[in-house]
C-alpha positions in Angstrom: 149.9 84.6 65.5 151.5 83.4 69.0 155.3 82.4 68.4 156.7 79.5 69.6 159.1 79.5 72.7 161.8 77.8 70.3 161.4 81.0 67.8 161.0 83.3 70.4 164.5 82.7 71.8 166.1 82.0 68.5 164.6 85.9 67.5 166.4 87.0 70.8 169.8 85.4 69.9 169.7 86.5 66.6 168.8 90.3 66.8 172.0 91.4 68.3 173.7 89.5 65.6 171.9 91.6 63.0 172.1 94.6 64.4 175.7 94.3 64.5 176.0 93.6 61.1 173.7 96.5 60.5 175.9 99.1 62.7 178.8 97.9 61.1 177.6 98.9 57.3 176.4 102.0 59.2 180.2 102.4 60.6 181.5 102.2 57.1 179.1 104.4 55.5 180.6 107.1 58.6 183.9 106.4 57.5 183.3 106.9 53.9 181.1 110.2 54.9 184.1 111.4 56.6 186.6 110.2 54.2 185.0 113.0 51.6 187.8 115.7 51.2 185.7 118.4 49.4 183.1 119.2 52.8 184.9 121.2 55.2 185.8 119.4 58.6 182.5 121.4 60.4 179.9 120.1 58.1 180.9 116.6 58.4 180.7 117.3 61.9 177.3 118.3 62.1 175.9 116.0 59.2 177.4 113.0 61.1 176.2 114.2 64.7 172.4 114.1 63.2 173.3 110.7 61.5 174.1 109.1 64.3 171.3 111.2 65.9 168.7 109.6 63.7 170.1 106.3 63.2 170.6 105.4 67.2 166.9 105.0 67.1 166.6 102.5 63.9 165.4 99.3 64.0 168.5 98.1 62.7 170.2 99.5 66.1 167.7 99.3 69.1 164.1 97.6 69.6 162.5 97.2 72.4 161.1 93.3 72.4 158.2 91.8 72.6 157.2 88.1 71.8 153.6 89.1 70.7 155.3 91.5 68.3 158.2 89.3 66.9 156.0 88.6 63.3 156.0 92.2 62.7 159.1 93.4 63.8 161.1 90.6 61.7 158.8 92.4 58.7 159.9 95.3 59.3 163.5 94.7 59.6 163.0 93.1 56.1 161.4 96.1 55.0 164.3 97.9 56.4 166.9 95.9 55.1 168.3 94.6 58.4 167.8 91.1 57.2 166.9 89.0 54.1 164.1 86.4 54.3 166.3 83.6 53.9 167.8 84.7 57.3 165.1 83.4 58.9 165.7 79.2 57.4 166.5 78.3 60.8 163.0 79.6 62.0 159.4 77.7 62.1 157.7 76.9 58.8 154.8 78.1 60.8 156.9 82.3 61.5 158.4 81.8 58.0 154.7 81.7 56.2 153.3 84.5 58.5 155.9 86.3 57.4 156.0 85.9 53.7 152.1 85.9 53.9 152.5 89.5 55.2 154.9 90.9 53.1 154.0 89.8 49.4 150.2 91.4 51.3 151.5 94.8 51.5 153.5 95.2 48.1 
């Protein structure tokens, strides 16, 4: 499915707005990580160093965009839990359908 212009820039403004929201429950998951007072200081070290490691290439924190890819990378950031459906009300029927259609395909 090609994507409108009008969703192609909403999905542009919106993604960094996710993402931030995303990085910020990562953020506090950190916190509380580090806020454990039974690991010693070194193994939170490490455990958070391949955290961040791992999680600097999520979804939730960097993609590299395409318009002919939009449909599936808003799946996948549902999948991922990035974002809801309803986060997508202020999108085309048409990109709300495709995207529902896809994801009650592959449950």
């Amino acid at each position: 499915m090609d994507i409108s212009k009008k969703d192609w820039k909403l999905f542009r403004e919106k993604l960094s707005g996710w993402q931030e929201n995303y990085i910020e429950g990562l953020v506090k998951e950190y916190a509380n990580f580090l806020n454990d007072d039974i690991k010693p200081a070194s193994e939170k070290f490490w455990e958070l160093e391949k955290r961040i490691k791992e999680d600097k290439r999520h979804p939730g924190v960097i993609m590299e965009l395409k318009k002919s890819e939009v449909i599936w990378d808003i799946v996948r950031l549902i999948r991922l839990k990035v974002i809801i459906y309803d986060d997508l009300s202020d999108f085309s029927g048409e990109l709300r359908r495709e995207v529902k259609r896809i994801l009650e395909m592959n449950r």
